[in-house]
N, C-alpha and C positions, 0 to 999 in steps of 0.2 A: 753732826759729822757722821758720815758713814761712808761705808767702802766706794760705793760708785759716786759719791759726789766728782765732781769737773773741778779739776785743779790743774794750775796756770804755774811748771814749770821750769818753761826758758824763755828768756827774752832778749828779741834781736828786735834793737834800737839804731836808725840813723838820721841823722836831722843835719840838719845849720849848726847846731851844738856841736855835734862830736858823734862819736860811735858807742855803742855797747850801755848796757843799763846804768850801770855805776858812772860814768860820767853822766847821764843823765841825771840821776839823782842829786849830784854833789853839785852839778851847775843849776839845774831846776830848783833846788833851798837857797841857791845863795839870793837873799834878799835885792841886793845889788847887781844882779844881771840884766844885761843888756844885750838887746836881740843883735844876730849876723844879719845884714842887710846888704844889698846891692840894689842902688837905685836909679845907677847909668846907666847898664848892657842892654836894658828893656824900657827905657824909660817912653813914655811919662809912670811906667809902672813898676814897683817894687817888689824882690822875691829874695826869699831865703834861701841861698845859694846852698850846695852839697859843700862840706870841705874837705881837703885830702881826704885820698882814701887809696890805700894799695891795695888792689884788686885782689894779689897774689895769696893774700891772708886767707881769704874767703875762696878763690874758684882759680884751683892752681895753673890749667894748662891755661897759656896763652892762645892756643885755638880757640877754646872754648870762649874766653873773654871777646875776641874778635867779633865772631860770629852776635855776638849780642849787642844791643844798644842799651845806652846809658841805663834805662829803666829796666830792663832785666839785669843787667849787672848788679844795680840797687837789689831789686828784691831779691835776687841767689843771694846775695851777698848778709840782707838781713836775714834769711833765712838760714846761714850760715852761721852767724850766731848766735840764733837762740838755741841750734840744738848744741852749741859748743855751749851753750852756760846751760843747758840740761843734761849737758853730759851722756849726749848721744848719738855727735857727731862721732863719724867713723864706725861707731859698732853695727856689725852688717844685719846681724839677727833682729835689731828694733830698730833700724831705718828701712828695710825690706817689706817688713810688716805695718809702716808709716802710713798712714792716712793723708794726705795733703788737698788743704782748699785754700784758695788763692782768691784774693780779690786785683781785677786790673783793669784797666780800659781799655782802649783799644789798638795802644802802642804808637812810637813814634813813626811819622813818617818821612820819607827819605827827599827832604827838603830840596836839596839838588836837584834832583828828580823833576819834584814837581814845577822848581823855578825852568829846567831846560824846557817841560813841554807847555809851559805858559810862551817862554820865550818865540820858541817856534812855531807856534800854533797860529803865532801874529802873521804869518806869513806865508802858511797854508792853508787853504780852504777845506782839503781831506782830514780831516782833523779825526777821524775815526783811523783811518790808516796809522796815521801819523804816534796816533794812542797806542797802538797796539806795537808800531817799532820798538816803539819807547818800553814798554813793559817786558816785551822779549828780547833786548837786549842793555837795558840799566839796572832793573832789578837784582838785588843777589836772590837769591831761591828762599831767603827767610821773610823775603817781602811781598807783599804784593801794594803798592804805594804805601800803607800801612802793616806794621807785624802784627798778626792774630794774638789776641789777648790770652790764649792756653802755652804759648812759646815758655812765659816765664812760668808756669806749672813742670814745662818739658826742662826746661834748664837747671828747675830745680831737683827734678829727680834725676837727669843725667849727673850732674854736679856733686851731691850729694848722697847720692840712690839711695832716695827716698822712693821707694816703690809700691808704695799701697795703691788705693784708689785714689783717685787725683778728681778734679771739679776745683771750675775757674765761674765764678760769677763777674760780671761787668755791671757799672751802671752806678759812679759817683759812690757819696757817703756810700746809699744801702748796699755797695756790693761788699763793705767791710764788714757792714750789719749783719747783711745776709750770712755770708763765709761765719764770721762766730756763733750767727746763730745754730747753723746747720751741721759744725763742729762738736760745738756744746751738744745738742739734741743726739747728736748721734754718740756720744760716750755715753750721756745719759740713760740713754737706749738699750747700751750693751752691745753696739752696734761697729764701736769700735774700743780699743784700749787707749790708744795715743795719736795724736794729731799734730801735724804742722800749718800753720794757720797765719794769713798776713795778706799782706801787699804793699806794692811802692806805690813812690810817683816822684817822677823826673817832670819840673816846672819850667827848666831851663833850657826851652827847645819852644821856638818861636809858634808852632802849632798848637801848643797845648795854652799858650797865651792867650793866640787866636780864638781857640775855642772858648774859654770864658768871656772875652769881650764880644764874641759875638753874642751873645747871650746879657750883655751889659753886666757884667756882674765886678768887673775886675775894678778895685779902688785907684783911683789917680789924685797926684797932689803928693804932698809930703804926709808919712807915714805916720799913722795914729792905732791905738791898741783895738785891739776885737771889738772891744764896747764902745769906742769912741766915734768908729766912722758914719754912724747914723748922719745924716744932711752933709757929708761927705762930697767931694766931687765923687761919680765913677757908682758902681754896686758897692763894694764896701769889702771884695775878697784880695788877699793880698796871699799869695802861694808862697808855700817852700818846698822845696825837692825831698824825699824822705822815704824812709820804710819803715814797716815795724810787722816783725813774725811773733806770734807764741805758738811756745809749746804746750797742751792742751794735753791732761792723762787722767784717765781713769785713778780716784784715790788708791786705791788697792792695788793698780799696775806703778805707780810711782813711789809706793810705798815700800812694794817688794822688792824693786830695782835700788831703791836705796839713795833716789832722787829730791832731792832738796823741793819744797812747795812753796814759792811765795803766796799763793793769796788760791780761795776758792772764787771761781765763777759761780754764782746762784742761778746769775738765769741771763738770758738775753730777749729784750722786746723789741717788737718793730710796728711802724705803723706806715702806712701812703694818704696824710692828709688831701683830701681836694682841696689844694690853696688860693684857685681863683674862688671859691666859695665863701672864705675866711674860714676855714676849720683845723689850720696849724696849731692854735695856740690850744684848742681844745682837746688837741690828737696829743700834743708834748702832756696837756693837764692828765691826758687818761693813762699815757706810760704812765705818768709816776704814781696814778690811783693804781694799775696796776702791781704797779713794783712793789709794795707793801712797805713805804719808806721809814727807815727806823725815826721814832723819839727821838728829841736831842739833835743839836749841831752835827751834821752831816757837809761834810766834804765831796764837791761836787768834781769831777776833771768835764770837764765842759769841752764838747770838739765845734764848739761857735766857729763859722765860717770868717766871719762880719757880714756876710751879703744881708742888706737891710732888715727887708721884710723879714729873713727867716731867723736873724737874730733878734731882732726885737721882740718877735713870738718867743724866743724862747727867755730873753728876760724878761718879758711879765710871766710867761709861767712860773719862773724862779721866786719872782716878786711875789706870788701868792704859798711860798714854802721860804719863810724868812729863818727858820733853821737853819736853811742851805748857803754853804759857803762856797761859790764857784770860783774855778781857776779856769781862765782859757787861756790854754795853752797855745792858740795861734796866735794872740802877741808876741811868742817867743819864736815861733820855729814858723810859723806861716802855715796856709791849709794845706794839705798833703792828701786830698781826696779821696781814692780807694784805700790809702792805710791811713786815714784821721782815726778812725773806730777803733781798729788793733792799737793806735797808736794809745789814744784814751785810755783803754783798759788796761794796757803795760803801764801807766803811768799811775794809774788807780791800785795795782798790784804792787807796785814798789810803796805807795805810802804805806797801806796796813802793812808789807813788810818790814819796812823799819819801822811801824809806828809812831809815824810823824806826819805831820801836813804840810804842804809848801807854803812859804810866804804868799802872798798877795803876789799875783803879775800884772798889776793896775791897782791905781788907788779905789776906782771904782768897786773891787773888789773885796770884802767884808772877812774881820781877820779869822783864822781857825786855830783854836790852841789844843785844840783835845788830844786825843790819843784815838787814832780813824779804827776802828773794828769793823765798817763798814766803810764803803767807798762807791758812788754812783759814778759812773763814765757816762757820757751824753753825745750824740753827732745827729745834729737836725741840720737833711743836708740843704746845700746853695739853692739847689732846685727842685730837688722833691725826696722821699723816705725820712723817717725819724726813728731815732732808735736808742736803747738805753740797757746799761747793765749794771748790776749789783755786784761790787767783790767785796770779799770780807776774809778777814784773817782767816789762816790756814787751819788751827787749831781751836 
């Protein structure tokens, strides 16, 4: 332990579960949970819907909520509470001075839109004229058929004014990877004191569907756990809408503030396996050579996609560390892509906080009775990046 270690303390959580860390906790141990599902509104494909949510808790003026689409609503919104459970919403002197990296994609697109100029396009042959009507007069000025993936950066410090330096990576799992990694490094550094750090994803918006089935990845057929959909109809990914922010401090700046610390950050690793090659299961084996894995039953939070290939790489690499007891957590809440990572590590930070391990989310899943002092987070993503982090008690 020492002054600049990276310490993890607030957590904005929002799933198919519920809102906020503490429901997540108390529903994540109960043995007897069972996932939120919706398998009509998209079918043949299944996704973990968002549930209520008053907006007004998180992002007061009603202008500002308009102005945005569901997935930046999401992430202001997680990012709205983790610095209320770090107890830092509102004060202007350390949200001024805030740091903010965001992981996103590339935002929803304005479906309407695209259905009117598919419609009419049947029936002009000027189809560049025709494109150009369409964009100068359907678009609102946040769009350009898609919103830019830095809006939910903008939202969040208009929102909240969070005003430090801002940086937004794009690009599945690793852009969750990337964002903690380059968070972590730069407190490490002395390069910053405190961090706001996350990202969403809204599943429930017909393009972002699109975009995994084109890519075949999305599971079809009735619904089976992360580990189960190997020889599956479909890829084997089954989404849920979601966010997850931390808060990220210098030990010494969180200490003098008088801020509560669940868990240290050690380190964050990353890698970009060439997997038409077969070198995923080799790149997951070399994180964990890397990560210096402790002795002893180790508690894994696993952010398994299910997409075939890149899950099965990651259970045989599991399968050659039989200390490791993995939990994936998208049986429960579904994959949540730019914030799987944040999501991981928030979820690895509450065990060594309370000092308990969760039940099994699948029988396939091997039991953990210890007391976690360590905790590995994992996101090897659907289509390429892998990456992994160490937390371990605060103390």
């Amino acid at each position: 332990m020492n002054a600049h270690d990276v310490v993890i303390t607030g957590i904005g959580l929002v799933s198919s579960l519920g809102e906020g860390p503490d429901v997540h906790w108390q529903k994540l141990t109960d043995p007897g949970l069972r996932p939120v599902l919706d398998a009509e509104r998209f079918a043949p494909y299944t996704v973990h819907p968002l549930p209520e949510i008053d907006w007004n808790q998180q992002i007061a003026k009603r202008g500002d909520q308009r102005q945005m689409e569901t997935w930046q609503r999401l992430g202001t919104y997680a990012a709205g509470l983790a610095l209320d459970d770090a107890g830092i919403k509102g004060n202007d002197a350390l949200c001024s001075t805030m740091d903010l990296v965001v992981a996103a994609g590339g935002g929803e697109r304005d479906i309407a839109v695209d259905t009117d100029i598919l419609a009419a396009s049947a029936d002009r042959s000027d189809r560049d004229v025709l494109l150009n009507e369409k964009l100068t007069t359907e678009l609102r000025p946040t769009l350009f058929l898609a919103q830019l993936s830095n809006l939910l950066a903008g939202n969040i410090s208009i929102v909240h004014k969070v005003t430090g330096s801002s940086r937004t990576f794009m690009g599945e799992e690793g852009a969750g990877v990337s964002a903690l990694e380059t968070a972590a490094a730069r407190i490490g550094a002395g390069q910053s004191t405190h961090m706001l750090v996350g990202g969403a994803f809204q599943t429930e918006h017909v393009d972002m569907l699109l975009g995994y089935e084109l890519g075949g990845y999305l599971h079809r057929g009735p619904w089976q756990s992360v580990w189960n959909r190997q020889g599956g109809q479909g890829g084997g990914v089954v989404t849920g809408s979601g966010g997850a922010f931390l808060v990220l401090e210098q030990r010494e700046h969180a200490e003098k503030r008088g801020g509560r610390i669940y868990a240290t950050l050690d380190g964050v690793l990353s890698a970009r396996a060439r997997r038409t090659k077969g070198e995923l299961e080799g790149s997951i084996a070399g994180l964990f050579d890397k990560a210096d894995l402790p002795e002893g039953d180790l508690l894994a939070i696993s952010g398994a996609s299910g997409a075939h290939k890149a899950t099965a790489a990651e259970q045989a690499a599991l399968a050659a560390h039989p200390q490791i007891a993995a939990r994936g957590f998208s049986t429960l809440t579904g994959h949540m892509k730019e914030a799987q990572f944040p999501f991981a590590v928030a979820l690895a930070a509450l065990a060594v906080h309370h000092k308990a391990g969760y039940p099994a989310f699948d029988p396939a899943e091997r039991n953990f009775a210890g007391t976690p002092q360590k905790v590995l987070a994992t996101a090897v993503g659907y289509h390429h990046f892998e990456g992994l982090a160490l937390v371990r008690a605060a103390d």
